[in-house]
C-alpha positions, 0 to 999 in steps of 0.5 A: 645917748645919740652920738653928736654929729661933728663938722669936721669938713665943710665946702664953704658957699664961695667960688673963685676963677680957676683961670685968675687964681691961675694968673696969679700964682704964675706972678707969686712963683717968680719968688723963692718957695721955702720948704716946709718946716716939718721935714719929718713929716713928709716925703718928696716936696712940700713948699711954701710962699708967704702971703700974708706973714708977721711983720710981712716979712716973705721968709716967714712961712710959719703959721703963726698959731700961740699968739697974733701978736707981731702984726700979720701983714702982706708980703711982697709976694703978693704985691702984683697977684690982684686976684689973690688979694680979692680972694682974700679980702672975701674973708672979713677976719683977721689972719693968723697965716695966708700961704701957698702951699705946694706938693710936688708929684709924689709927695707925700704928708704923713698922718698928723694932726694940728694944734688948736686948728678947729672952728672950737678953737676960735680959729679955722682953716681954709683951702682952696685949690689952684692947681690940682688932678684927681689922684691927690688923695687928701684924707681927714678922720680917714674920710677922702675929700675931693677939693677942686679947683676954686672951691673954698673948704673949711677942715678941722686939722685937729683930726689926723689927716694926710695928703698924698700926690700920686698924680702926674702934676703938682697941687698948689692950694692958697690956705688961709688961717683965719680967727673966728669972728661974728662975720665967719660965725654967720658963714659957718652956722648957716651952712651947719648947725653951730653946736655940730662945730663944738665936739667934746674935747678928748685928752690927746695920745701920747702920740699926738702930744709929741707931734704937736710938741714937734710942731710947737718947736719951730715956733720962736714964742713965749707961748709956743714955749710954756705949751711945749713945758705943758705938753711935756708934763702930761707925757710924763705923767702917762709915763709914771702912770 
């Protein structure tokens, strides 16, 4: 039987102004950045600004994955970066997150993979670079990706994937979280065939549930809890089996 072919990345048909991107994220850095919540799973620095949060509220840098049921709305951050909101008024969904997010020379994000993260799980994960060089080294599935700045791409964080800054700038993307809707169905089926979007699930590693137990703790939810309670039993079970 012949293997399915499987988007695991997609450079999206969307192109936004390296200069205005940079002019607006001048304006957001005159906030706090907040450190990245997983503090086992890097090295160096790794920061983020909220964009849009739940109840707007700046502090919060979670991404927001178990349920969208606080209300996801602007933050201050956001209020003088015009560009920015255009950026994101492009994409007619709703958001589960919209952040900055920024690697410091010499970061580094160990291998991991994301809960429920894939365009087949009714949810997607966009990047677009700001500022970038050409020795960050972003790779998913063990396949390098090259983003420059201003492009738009869709990655389906459900597979490992890493980041390494060996260059001697920092790298900002504006990633966005969004929820699957005929809008986005229409964007990415006519740039990839749609049954390429919807791999055959696969029982997850023993590895990989931790992970994704550890992430799923700094989420402060009743669903984040009952996945976690879930996660838990199936490891249990490998482990009697």
């Amino acid at each position: 039987m012949k293997e399915k072919n499987i988007t695991k990345h997609l450079r999206l048909p969307f192109k936004f102004e390296e200069k205005a991107l940079l002019k607006d994220l001048e304006k957001a850095q005159q906030n706090s950045w907040g450190a990245h919540y997983v503090t086992s799973g890097y090295e160096g620095e790794w920061k983020i600004l909220a964009l849009h949060a739940p109840h707007g509220d700046p502090t919060n840098i979670f991404a927001n994955h178990s349920e969208n049921e606080l209300g996801i709305k602007e933050t201050p951050v956001i209020k003088d970066c015009h560009y920015f909101k255009k950026v994101i008024a492009s994409f007619q969904c709703d958001f589960q997150a919209v952040r900055l997010m920024k690697l410091g020379v010499g970061a580094y994000i160990k291998p991991h993979t994301d809960h429920n993260l894939g365009y087949d799980d009714g949810c997607f994960r966009l990047h677009i670079p700001i500022t970038t060089n050409q020795d960050v080294e972003f790779l998913l599935d063990g396949k390098r990706l090259i983003m420059n700045p201003g492009e738009c791409w869709y990655t389906n964080v459900n597979y490992t994937h890493s980041v390494a800054n060996r260059g001697k700038t920092e790298r900002v993307h504006l990633v966005i979280d969004g929820l699957r809707n005929e809008w986005s169905d229409q964007v990415f089926f006519s740039a990839a065939p749609k049954e390429s979007f919807f791999p055959e699930k696969e029982d997850f590693s023993a590895e990989t549930m931790r992970q994704i137990i550890e992430s799923l703790k700094f989420m402060d939810s009743p669903k984040a809890k009952e996945l976690i309670a879930s996660y838990e039993t199936k490891l249990a079970e490998l482990k009697d089996g």
